[in-house]
LUMTOR-661465 format. One record per residue (C-alpha): chain; residue number from 1; z, x, y. Coordinates in steps of 0.25 Angstrom, whole numbers, plus 5000, padded with zeros to 4 digits. Layout:
N
MITOR|chain|resi|zz|xx|yy
MITOR|A|NUM|Z|X|Y
...
! end
This chain:
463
MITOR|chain|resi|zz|xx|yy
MITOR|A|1|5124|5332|5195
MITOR|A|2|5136|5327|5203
MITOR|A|3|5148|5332|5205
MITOR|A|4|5156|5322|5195
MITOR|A|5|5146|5326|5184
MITOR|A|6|5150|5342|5186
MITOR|A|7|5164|5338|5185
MITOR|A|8|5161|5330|5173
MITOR|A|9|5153|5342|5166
MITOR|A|10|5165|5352|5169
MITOR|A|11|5175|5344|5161
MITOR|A|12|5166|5341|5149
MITOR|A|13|5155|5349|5150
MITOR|A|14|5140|5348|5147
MITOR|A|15|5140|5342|5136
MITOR|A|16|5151|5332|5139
MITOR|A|17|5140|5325|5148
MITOR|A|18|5129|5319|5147
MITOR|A|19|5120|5314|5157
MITOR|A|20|5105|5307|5159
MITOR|A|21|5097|5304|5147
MITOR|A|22|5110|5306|5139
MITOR|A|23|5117|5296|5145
MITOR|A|24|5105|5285|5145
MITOR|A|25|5103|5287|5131
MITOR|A|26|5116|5281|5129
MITOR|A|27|5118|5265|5127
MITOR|A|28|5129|5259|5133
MITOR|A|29|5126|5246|5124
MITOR|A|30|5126|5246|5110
MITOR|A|31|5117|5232|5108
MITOR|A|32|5106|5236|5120
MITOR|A|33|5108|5251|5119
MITOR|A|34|5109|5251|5135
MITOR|A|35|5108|5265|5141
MITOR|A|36|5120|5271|5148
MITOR|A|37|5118|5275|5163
MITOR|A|38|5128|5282|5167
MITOR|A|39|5130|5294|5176
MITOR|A|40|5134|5303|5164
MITOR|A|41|5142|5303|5150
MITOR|A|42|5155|5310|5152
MITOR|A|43|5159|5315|5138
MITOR|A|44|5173|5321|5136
MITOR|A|45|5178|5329|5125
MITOR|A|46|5194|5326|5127
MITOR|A|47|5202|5319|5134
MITOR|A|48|5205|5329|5144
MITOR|A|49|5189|5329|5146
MITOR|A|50|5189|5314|5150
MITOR|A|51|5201|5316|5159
MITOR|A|52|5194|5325|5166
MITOR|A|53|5183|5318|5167
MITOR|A|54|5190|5304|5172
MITOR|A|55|5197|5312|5184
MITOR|A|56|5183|5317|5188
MITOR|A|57|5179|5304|5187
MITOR|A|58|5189|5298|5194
MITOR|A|59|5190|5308|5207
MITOR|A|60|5174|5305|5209
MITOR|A|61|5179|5289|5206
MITOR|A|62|5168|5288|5194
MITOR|A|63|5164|5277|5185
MITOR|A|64|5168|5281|5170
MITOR|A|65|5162|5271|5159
MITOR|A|66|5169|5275|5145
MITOR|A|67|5158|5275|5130
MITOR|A|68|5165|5277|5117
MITOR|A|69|5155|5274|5105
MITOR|A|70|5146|5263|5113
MITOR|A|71|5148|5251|5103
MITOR|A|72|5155|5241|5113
MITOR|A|73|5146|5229|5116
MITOR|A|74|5152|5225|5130
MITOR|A|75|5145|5235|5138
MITOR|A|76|5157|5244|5140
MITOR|A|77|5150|5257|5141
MITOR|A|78|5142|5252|5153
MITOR|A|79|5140|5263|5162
MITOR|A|80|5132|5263|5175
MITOR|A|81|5124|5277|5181
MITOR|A|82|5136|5280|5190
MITOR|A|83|5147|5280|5178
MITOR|A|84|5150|5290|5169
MITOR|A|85|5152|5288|5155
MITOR|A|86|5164|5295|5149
MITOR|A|87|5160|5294|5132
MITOR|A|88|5172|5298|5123
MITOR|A|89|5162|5303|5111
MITOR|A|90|5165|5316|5112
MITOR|A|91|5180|5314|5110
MITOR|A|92|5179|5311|5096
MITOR|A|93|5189|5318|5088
MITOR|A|94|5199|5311|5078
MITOR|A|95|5212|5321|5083
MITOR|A|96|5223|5317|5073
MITOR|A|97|5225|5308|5061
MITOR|A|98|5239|5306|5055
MITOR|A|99|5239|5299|5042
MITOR|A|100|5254|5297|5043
MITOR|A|101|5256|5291|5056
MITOR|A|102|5241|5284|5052
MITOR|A|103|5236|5288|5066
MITOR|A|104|5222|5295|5071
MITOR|A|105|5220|5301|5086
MITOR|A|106|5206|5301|5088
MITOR|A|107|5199|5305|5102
MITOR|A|108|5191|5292|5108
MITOR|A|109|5177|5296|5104
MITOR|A|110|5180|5296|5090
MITOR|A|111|5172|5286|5082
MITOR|A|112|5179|5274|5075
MITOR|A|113|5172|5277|5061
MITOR|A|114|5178|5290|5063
MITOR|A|115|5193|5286|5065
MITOR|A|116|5189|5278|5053
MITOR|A|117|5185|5289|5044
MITOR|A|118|5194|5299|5049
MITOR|A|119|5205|5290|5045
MITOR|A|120|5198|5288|5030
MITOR|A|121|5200|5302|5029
MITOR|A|122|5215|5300|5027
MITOR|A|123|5214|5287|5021
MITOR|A|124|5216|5278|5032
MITOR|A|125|5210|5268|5039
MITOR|A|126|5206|5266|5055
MITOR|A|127|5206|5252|5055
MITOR|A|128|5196|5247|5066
MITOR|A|129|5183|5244|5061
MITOR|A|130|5171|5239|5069
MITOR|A|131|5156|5241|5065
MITOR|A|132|5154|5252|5076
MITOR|A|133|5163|5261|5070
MITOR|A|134|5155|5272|5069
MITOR|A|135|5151|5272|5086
MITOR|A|136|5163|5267|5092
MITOR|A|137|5173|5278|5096
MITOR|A|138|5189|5275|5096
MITOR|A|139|5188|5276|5110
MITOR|A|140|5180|5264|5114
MITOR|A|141|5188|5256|5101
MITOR|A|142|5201|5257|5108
MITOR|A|143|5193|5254|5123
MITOR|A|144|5188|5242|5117
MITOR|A|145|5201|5238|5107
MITOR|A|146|5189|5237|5095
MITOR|A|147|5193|5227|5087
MITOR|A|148|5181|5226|5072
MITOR|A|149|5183|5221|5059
MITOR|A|150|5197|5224|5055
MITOR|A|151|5205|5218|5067
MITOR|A|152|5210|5207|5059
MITOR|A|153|5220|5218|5051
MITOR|A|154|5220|5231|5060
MITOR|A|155|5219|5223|5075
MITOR|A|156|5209|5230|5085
MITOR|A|157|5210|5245|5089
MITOR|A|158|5221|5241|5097
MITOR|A|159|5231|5241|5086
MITOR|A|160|5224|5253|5081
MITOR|A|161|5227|5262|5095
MITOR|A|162|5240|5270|5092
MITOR|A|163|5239|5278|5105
MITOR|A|164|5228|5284|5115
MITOR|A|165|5223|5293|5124
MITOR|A|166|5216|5288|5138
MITOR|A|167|5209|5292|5149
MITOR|A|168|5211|5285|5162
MITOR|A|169|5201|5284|5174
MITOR|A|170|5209|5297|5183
MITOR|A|171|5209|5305|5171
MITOR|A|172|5222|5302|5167
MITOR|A|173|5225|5305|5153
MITOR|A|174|5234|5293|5145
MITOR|A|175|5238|5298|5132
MITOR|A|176|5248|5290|5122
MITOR|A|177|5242|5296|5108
MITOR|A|178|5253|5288|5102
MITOR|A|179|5253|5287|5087
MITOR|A|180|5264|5276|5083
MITOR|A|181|5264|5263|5081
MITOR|A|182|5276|5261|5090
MITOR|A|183|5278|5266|5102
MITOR|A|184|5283|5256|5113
MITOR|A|185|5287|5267|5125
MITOR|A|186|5282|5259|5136
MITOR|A|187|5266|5253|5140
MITOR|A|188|5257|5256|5129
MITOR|A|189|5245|5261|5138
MITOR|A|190|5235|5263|5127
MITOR|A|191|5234|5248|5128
MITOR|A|192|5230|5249|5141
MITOR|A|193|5214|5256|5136
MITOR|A|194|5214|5249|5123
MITOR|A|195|5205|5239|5126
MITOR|A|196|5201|5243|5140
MITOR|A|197|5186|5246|5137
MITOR|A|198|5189|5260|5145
MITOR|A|199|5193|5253|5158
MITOR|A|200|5208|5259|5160
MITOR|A|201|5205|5273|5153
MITOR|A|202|5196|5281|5142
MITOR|A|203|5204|5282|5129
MITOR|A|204|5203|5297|5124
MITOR|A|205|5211|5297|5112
MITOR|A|206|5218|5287|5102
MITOR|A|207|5228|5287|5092
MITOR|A|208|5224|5276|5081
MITOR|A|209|5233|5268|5069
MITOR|A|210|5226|5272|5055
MITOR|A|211|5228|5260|5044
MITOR|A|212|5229|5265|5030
MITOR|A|213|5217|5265|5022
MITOR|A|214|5213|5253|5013
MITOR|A|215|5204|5257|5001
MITOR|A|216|5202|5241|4997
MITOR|A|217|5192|5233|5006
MITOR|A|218|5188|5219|5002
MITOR|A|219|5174|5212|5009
MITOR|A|220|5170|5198|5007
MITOR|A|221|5159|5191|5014
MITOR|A|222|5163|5175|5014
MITOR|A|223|5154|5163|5018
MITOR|A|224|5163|5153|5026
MITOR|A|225|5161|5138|5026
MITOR|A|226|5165|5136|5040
MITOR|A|227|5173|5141|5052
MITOR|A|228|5188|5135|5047
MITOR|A|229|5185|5140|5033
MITOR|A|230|5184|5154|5041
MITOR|A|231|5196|5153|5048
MITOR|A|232|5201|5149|5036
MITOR|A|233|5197|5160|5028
MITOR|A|234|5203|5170|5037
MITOR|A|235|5217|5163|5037
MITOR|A|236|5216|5165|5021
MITOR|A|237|5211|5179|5021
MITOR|A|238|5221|5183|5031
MITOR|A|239|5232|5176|5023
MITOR|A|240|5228|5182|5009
MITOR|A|241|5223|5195|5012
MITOR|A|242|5232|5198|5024
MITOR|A|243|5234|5213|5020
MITOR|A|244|5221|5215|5019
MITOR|A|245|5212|5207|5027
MITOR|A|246|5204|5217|5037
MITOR|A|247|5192|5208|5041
MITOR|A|248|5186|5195|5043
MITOR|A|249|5175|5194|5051
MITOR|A|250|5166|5181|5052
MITOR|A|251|5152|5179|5053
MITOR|A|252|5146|5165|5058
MITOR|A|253|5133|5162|5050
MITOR|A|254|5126|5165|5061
MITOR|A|255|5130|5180|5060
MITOR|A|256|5129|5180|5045
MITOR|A|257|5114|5174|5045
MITOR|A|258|5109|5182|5055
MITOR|A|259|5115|5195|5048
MITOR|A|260|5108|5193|5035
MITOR|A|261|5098|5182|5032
MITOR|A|262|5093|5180|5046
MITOR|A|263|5092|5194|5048
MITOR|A|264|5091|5202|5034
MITOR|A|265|5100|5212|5039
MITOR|A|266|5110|5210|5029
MITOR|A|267|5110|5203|5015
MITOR|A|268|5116|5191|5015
MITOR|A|269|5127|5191|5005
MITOR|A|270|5132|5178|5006
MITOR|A|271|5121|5165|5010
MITOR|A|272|5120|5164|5025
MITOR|A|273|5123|5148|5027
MITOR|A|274|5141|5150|5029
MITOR|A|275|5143|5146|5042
MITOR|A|276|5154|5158|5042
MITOR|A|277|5155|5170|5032
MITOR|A|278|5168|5181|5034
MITOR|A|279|5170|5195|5030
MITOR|A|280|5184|5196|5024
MITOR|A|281|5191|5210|5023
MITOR|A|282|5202|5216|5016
MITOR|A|283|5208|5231|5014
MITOR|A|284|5217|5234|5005
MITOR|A|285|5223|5245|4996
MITOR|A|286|5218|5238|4983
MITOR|A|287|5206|5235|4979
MITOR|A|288|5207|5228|4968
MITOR|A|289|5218|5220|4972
MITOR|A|290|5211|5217|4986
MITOR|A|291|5199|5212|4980
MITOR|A|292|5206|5204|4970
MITOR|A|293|5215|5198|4983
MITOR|A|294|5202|5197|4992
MITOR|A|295|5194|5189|4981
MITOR|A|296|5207|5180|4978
MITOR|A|297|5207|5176|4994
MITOR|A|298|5192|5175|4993
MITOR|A|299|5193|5164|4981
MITOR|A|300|5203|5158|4990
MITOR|A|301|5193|5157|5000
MITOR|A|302|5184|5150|4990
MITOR|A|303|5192|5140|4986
MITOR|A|304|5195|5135|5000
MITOR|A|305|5181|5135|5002
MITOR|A|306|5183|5144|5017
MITOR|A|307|5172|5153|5009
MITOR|A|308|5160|5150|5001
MITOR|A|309|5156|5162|4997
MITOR|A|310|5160|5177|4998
MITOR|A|311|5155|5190|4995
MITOR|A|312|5164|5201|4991
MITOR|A|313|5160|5216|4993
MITOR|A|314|5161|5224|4982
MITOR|A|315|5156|5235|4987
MITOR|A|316|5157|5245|5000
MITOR|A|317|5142|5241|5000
MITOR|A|318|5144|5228|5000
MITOR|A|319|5156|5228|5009
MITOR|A|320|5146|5235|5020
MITOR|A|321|5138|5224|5017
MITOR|A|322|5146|5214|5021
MITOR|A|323|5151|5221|5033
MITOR|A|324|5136|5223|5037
MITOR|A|325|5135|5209|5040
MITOR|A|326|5146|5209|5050
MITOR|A|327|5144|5221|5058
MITOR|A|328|5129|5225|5058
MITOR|A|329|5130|5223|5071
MITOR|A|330|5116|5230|5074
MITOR|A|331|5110|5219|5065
MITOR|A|332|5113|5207|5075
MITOR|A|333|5109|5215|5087
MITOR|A|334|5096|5215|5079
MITOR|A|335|5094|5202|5077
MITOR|A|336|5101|5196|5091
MITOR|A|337|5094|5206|5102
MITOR|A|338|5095|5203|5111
MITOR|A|339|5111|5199|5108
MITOR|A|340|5123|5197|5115
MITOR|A|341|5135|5201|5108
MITOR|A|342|5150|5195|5109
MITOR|A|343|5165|5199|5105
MITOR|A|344|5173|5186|5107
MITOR|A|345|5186|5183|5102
MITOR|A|346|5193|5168|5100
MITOR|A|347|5203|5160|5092
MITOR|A|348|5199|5160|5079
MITOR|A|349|5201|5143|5077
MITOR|A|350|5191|5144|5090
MITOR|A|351|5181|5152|5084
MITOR|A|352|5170|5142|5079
MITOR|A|353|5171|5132|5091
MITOR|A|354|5169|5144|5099
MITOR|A|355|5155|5149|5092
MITOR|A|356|5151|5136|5090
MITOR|A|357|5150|5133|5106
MITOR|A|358|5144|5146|5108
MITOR|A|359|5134|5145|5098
MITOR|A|360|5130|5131|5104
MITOR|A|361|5131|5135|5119
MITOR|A|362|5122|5146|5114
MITOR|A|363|5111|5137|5106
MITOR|A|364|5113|5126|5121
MITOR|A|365|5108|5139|5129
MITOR|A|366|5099|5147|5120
MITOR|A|367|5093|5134|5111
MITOR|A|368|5082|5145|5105
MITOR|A|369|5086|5158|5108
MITOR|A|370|5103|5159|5106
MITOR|A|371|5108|5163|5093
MITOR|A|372|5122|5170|5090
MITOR|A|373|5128|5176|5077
MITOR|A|374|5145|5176|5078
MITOR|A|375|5154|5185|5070
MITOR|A|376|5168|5190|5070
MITOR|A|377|5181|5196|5066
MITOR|A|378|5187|5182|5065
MITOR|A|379|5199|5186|5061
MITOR|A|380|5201|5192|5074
MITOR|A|381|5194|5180|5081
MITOR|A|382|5184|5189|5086
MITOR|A|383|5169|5185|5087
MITOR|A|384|5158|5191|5089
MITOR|A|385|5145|5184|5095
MITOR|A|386|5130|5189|5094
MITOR|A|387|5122|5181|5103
MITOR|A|388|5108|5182|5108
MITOR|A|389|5098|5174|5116
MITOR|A|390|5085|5183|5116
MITOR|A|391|5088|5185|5130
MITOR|A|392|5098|5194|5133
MITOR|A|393|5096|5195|5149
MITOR|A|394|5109|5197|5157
MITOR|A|395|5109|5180|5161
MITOR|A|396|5106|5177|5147
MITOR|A|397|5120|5187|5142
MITOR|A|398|5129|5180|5154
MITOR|A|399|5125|5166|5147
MITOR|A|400|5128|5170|5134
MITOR|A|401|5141|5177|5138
MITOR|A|402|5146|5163|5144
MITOR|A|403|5143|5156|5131
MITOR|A|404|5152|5166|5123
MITOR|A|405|5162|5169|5133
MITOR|A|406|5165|5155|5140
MITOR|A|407|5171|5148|5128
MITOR|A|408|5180|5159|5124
MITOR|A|409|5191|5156|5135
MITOR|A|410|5192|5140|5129
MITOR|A|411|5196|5145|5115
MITOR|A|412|5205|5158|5121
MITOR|A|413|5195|5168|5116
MITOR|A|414|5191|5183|5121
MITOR|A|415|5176|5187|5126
MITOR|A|416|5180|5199|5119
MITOR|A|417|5187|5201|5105
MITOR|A|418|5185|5217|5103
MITOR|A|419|5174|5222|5111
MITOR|A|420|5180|5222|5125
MITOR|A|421|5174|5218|5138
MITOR|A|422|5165|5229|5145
MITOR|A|423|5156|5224|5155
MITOR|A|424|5152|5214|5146
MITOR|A|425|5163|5205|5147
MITOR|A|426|5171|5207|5158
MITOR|A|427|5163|5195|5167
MITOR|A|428|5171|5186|5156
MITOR|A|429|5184|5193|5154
MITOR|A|430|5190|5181|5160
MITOR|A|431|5187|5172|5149
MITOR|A|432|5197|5180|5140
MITOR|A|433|5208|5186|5151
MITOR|A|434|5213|5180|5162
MITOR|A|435|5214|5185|5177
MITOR|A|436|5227|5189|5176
MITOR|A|437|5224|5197|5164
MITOR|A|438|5211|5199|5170
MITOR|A|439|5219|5204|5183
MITOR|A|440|5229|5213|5175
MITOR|A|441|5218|5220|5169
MITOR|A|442|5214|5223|5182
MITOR|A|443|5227|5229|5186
MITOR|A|444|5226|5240|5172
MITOR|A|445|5212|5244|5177
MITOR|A|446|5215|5245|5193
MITOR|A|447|5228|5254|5188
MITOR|A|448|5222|5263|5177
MITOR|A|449|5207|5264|5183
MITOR|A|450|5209|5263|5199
MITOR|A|451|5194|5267|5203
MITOR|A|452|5189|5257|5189
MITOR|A|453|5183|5269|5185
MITOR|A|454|5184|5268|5170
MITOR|A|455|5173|5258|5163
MITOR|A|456|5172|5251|5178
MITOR|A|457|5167|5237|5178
MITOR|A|458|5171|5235|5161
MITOR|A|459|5181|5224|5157
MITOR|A|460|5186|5219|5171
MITOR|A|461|5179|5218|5183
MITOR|A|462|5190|5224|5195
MITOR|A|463|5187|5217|5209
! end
């Protein structure tokens, strides 16, 4: 064993690495379920730990690649046999939680389900809410600036992130636990690793907003005529449930289809031939009132024919239901493998025109084989785009990558909405940045990461 591996050992011990067959039997990739390869596992216990750790690193000028819970999709946790991997799990503890100042401090490793719960307990609410909830840690939520289901009321984890505790690649600890809203002394640096995939330092701790608890929550499925009775929806949802609205997601027919009838995953519980359906959702403090509002605006709805037909959970069972469709993620990986999988972002009103020249481009190239299934937190104008060929050999990927990305900068849209860039993306970044941002973001890594030690070779690429 070398030196840097003893060193290693000293700080965190036995059990705080892990090496070999316990480093393989990891994934790195949660659709192929690709082994990691790196040298070792590095697994701190406290901040202190992983300070340690990163100055060892840094004197023997060696590669660190960051894992939170492993849900991201852009091949962010990437490592190869000479980097080491420094996983947060075993930092996991929720420190604090002030129900006055509706704050919580947690440790990076902790799970997002957890936050979730823990904030329950006191009858409060942890607004951020994706379907990997129960994997993905707080940690690699704030690395990536997660965005999910209820954006359209509570923003991304962004505006959930009162203060934090980083990491940078020397070792050097960055604490601001800050817990108010306001606080305007000088830069505020935890925007610097909000978002930064674990390129400029390792978040360790967080302080985050809680939102106080709604007891009411209203579900509707609803079957949409066309793409302007959608956006018209969403204009009238957003007008008369303003308070409350916490969701619409959109599903193309092609999504729906394939989720139930095609497939038999689901029920089908509205008839499969809308060319759009939308899950509309409110949270409230009445229930009766909120239903009696929800229904009204979906009668309105009716009468202006942007729906044709709606389904109203009734039920905690049937809510799930409904919610199955959209996130049974595991479902289309199913029924598309070999798939390739998307996060784009775009002007609403550009929406349409945008998917209906991908889905042709795709059908020019792959007459027989291309199929793709699009869905979305609309609100937010985020999509996101299954797509498969059969063929999923690296030349096959890079042509379906320019089909998706190319048009993107005509309509001013983002390769990425909220899943970041990793390796994935970063050959494309220029389509959604441009070189002097580009450049700029260059200067923030060159400054915090001198020897590009941290996550080297994700999101740009330094000459």
């Amino acid at each position: 064993m070398d030196k840097l591996l003893n060193d290693l050992l000293a700080i965190v011990g036995p059990s705080g690495v892990l090496l070999g067959d316990d480093v393989s039997q990891r994934s790195v990739d949660w659709f192929t379920g690709a082994p990691c390869r790196a040298k070792a596992i590095v697994r701190p216990r406290s901040t202190e730990q992983l300070s340690s750790v990163m100055a060892v690193c840094y004197q023997a000028d060696q590669p660190v690649v960051t894992h939170g819970g492993m849900t991201g999709i852009v091949h962010g946790g990437v490592a190869s046999p000479d980097e080491i991997v420094v996983s947060l799990e075993l930092m996991n503890q929720i420190e604090e939680i002030d129900p006055v100042g509706s704050t919580i401090q947690v440790q990076a490793g902790v799970t997002l389900q957890r936050v979730q719960e823990a904030a329950q307990e006191i009858d409060m609410q942890f607004p951020l809410d994706l379907g990997a909830r129960g994997s993905c840690t707080i940690g690699g939520n704030i690395a990536t600036n997660a965005g999910g289901i209820r954006v359209i009321r509570y923003g991304m984890m962004r505006q959930q992130v009162l203060g934090l505790e980083a990491v940078l690649s020397d070792g050097t600890v960055v604490s601001s636990l800050n817990k108010m809203l306001k606080n305007n002394a000088g830069y505020d640096l935890k925007q610097l690793f909000i978002g930064s995939e674990g390129t400029l330092g390792i978040v360790t701790r967080a302080v985050l907003r809680l939102q106080p608890h709604m007891p009411s929550e209203q579900t509707a499925l609803v079957a949409v005529p066309s793409f302007d009775a959608l956006t018209q929806l969403l204009n009238l949802v957003s007008r008369e449930l303003a308070n409350s609205l916490s969701a619409f997601e959109a599903l193309w027919n092609n999504h729906y289809k394939l989720m139930t009838t095609e497939s038999g995953k689901h029920a089908p519980v509205l008839a499969d031939d809308s060319p759009f359906y939308a899950i509309i959702e409110t949270l409230g403090l009445d229930e009766a009132e909120d239903a009696e509002r929800f229904s009204q605006v979906l009668q309105k709805a009716l009468e202006a024919d942007l729906i044709t037909d709606a389904v109203l959970a009734s039920s905690q069972a049937q809510r799930q239901s409904i919610w199955a469709i959209r996130e049974d993620i595991e479902a289309l990986v199913s029924e598309l493998k070999p798939m390739f999988s998307y996060d784009v972002s775009l002007p609403i009103p550009s929406m349409e025109a945008y998917v209906d020249i991908l889905e042709e481009n795709l059908k020019t190239q792959w007459p027989q084989a291309g199929k793709m299934v699009v869905f979305g937190h609309l609100g937010d104008g985020n999509l996101h785009i299954m797509i498969t060929v059969r063929d999923d050999r690296p030349d096959s990927r890079r042509q379906v990558e320019q089909l998706v990305y190319s048009p993107l900068k005509a309509f001013g849209g983002s390769i990425s909405a909220e899943h970041g860039i990793g390796l994935e993306k970063k050959d494309y970044l220029s389509v959604s940045r441009t070189s002097e941002e580009i450049a700029l973001m260059k200067r923030l890594k060159t400054a915090l990461d001198p020897k590009c030690l941290l996550n080297p070779g994700k999101v740009i690429a330094l000459d």
